[in-house]
C-alpha positions in Angstrom: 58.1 102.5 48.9 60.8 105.3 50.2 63.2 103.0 48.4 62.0 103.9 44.8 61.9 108.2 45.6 65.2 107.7 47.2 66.5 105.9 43.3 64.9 108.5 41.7 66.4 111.4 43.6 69.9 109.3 43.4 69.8 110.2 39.7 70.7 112.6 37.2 71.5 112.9 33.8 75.6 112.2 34.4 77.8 114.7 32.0 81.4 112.7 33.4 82.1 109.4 33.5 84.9 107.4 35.5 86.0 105.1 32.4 87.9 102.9 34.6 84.3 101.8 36.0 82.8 98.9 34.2 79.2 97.7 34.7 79.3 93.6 35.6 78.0 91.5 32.9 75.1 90.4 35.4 73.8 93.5 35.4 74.1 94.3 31.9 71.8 91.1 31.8 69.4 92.3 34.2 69.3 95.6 32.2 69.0 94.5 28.8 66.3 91.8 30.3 64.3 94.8 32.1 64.4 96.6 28.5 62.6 93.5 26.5 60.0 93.4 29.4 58.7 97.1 28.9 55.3 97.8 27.5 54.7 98.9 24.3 51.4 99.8 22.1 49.7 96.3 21.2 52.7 94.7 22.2 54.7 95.0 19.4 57.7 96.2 20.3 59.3 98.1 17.2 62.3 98.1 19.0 66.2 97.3 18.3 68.8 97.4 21.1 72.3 98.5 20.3 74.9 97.5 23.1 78.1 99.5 21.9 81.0 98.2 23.8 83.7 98.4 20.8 85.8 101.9 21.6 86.7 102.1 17.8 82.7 102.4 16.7 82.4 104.4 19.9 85.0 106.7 19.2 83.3 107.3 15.5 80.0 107.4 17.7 81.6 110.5 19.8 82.3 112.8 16.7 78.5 112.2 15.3 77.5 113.4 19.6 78.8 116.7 19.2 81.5 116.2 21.1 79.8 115.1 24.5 82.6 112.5 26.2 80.3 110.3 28.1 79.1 108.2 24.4 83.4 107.2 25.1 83.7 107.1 28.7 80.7 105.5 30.0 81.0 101.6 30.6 78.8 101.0 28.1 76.9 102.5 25.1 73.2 101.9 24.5 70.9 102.9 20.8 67.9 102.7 20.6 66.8 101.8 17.7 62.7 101.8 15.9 62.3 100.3 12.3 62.2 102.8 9.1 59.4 100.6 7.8 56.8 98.6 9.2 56.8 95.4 6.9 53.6 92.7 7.2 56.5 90.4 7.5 57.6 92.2 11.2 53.7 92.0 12.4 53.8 88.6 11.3 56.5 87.1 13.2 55.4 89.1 16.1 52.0 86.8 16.0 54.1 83.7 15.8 56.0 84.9 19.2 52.3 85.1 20.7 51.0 82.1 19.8 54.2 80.3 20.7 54.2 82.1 24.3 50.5 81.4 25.1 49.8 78.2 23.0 46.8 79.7 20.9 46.3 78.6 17.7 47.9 81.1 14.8 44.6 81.5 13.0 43.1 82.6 16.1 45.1 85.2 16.1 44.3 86.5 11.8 41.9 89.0 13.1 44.6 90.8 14.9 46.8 90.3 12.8 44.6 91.9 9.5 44.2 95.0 12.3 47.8 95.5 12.8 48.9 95.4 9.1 45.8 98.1 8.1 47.3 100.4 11.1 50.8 100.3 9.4 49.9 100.7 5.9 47.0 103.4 6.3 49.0 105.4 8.3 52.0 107.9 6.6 55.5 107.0 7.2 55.8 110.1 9.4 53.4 109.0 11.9 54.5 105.9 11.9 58.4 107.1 12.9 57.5 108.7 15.6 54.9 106.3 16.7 57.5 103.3 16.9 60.3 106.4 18.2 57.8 107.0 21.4 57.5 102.9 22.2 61.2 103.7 22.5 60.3 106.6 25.4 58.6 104.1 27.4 61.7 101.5 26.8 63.9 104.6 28.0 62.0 105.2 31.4 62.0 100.8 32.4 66.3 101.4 31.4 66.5 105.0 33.9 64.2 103.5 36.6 66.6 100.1 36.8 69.4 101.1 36.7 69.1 103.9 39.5 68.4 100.8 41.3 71.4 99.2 40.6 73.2 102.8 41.4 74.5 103.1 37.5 74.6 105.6 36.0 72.9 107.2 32.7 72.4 110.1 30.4 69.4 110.0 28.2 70.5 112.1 25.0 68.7 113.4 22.3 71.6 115.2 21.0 73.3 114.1 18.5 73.1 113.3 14.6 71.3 110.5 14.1 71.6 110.2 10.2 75.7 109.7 11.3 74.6 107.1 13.6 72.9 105.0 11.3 75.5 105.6 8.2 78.5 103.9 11.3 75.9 101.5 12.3 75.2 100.3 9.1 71.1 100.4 10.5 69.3 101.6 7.4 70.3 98.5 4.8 68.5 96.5 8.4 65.3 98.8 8.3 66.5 100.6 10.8 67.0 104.1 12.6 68.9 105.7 15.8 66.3 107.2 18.1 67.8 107.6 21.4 71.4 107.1 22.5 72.1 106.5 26.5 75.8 106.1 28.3 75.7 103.7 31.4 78.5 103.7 33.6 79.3 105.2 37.2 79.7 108.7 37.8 83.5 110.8 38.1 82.9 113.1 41.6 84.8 115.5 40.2 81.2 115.9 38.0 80.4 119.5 38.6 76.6 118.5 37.7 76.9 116.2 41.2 77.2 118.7 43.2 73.9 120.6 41.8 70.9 120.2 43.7 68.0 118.3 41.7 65.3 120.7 40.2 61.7 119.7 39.7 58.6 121.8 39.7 56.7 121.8 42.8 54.2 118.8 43.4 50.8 120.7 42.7 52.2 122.2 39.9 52.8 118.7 38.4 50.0 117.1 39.7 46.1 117.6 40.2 43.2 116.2 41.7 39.8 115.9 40.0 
């Protein structure tokens, strides 16, 4: 139980990178593999993962981050990514997945189907961006919470231009759209953040009892 505080408190949002430090490809597996097992609402999982390892995309990546070095330096480069549109054709193949997995039959499953294609159409585009953009949240706190078990290292950034990232990307002729954008690596010591003590508000501030 200690075990999980003590990843927690490990750590923080890494602003230097050593790029001579390069995550194994087991544990890019593991990773990625913790990633596709996250929740998300009904299931659906609106979600694309970008694994950036070419330095000349990254490089094009780093002028669209305003100039933050760890999108170049970290090991590796992760976007996530949430469709622009959600087609029938996406809720349908996401059906055939479950009946596969769990052997039902496919009409079984029309009901549910019928309910997931009236959510997408009835709602506006709007809401349904930053629906699909907060399945990409929970996907964000399975990829922290791994790999401060694994002792690599992460920034979760929200700060850069994300209509650059999907013009380099090529993501909106795929129905797609940058949402978040997270280095993974191992940490330089010489990262003046390190040495700062990690600030959270007090427990009963946080949390209550009813």
């Amino acid at each position: 139980m200690q075990s999980i505080l003590e990843d927690l408190k490990w750590r923080y949002a890494t602003k230097k990178f050593d790029p001579e430090k390069k995550i194994s490809e087991s544990e890019l597996n593991t990773i990625l593999e913790a990633i596709r097992l996250a929740p998300s609402s009904y299931g659906l999982q609106p979600t694309k993962v970008m694994v950036i390892k070419d330095p000349e995309i990254r490089e094009k990546l780093f002028d669209a981050s305003y100039g933050q070095r760890q999108v170049v330096d970290a090991s590796h480069l992760i976007v996530l990514t949430s469709f622009r549109e959600l087609h029938p054709v996406i809720i349908h193949s996401y059906l055939d997945v479950v009946a596969e997995t769990r052997q039902q039959n496919r009409e079984d499953l029309k009901g549910f189907e019928n309910m997931l294609i009236n959510f997408s159409q009835t709602k506006d585009r709007n809401h349904l961006s930053e629906w699909m953009k907060k399945q990409n949240y929970i996907v964000l706190g399975h990829l922290l919470q791994i790999c401060a078990q694994l002792r690599i290292d992460t920034t979760p950034m929200e700060g850069f231009n994300a209509d650059r990232y999907d013009q380099i990307l090529n993501l909106e002729e795929r129905n797609l759209k940058t949402d978040l954008v997270i280095p993974m690596g191992y940490r330089d010591h010489s990262d003046q953040y390190l040495q700062r003590k990690k600030v959270r508000r007090p427990f009963n501030d946080i949390v209550e009892f009813l």
